[in-house]
N, C-alpha and C positions, 0 to 999 in steps of 0.2 A: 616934496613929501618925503617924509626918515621912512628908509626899510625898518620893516618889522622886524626883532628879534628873532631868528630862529634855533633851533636845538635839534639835533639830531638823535635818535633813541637805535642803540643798536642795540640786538639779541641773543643772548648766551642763554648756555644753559649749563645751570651747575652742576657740578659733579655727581650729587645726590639725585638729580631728575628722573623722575621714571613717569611713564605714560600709567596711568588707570582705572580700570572699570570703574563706572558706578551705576546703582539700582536707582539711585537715591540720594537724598540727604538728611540730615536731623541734627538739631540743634537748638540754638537760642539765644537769645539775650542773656549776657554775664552779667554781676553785680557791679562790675567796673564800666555798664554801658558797651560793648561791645556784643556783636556778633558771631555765636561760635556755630561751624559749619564741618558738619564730621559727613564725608561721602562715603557709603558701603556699598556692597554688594551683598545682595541673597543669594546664600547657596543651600542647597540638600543638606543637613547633617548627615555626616558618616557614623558611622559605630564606633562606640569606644573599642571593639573587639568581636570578631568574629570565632568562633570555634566549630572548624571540618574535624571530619569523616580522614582518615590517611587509605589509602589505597596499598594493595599489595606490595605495588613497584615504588612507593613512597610520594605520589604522586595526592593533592586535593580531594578529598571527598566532596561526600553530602555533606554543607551547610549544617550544624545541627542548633548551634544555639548565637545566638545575637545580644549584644549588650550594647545600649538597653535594646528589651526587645521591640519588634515593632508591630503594633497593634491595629492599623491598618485606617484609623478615625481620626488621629490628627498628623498631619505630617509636621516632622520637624525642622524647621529653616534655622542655618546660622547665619545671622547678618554680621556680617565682618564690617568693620568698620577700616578702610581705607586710609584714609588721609584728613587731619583737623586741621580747620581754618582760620583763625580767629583775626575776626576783621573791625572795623570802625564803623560807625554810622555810613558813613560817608562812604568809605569806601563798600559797605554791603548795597547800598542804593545805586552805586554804578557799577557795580558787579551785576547785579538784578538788571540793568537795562540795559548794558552790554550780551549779558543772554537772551533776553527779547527781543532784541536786535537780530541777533545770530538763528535765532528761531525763525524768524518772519523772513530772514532771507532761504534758509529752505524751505521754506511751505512759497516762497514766491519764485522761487527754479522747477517746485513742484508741479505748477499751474503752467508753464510753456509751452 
């Protein structure tokens, strides 16, 4: 019986690599049949600009005005968009079940 071919896959990492967050994902289907895959995070909006109060000793005040201001009814989330993905059929279908995968193996460490 012939040995089977094998191939060894070893793992770099590029230069550019960096680790991160995400809240989420969003995307879609492109015109050229691929899948685009943008990961963000939700964060707080910050102020364009805050304007204090100065203190005697040249130190922060009172807060007095906010821009924009804040009205207290909707809050404002920036979803930063992280890192785009643009994948193939094929490779989105085992991307998707490579993460199902990785899921069911912690909810099955969960259960011990």
């Amino acid at each position: 019986m012939e040995e089977q071919p094998k191939v060894r896959i070893e793992f770099e990492k590029s230069p550019h690599y960096r680790l991160m967050p995400a809240d989420g994902a969003w995307g879609g289907p492109t015109p050229r049949g691929r899948i685009m895959v943008n990961f963000f995070v939700d964060i707080p909006s910050a102020p364009y600009s805050i304007t204090h109060d100065l203190t005697e000793d040249g130190q922060l005040g009172t807060e007095l005005e906010r821009s924009p201001a804040v009205d207290g009814t909707i809050p404002r989330v920036a979803r930063e968009l992280q890192v785009g993905v643009l994948l193939s059929l094929e490779d989105a279908e085992g991307v998707g079940r490579w993460l199902l995968e990785q899921v069911e193996m912690l909810r099955s460490e969960g259960d011990d």
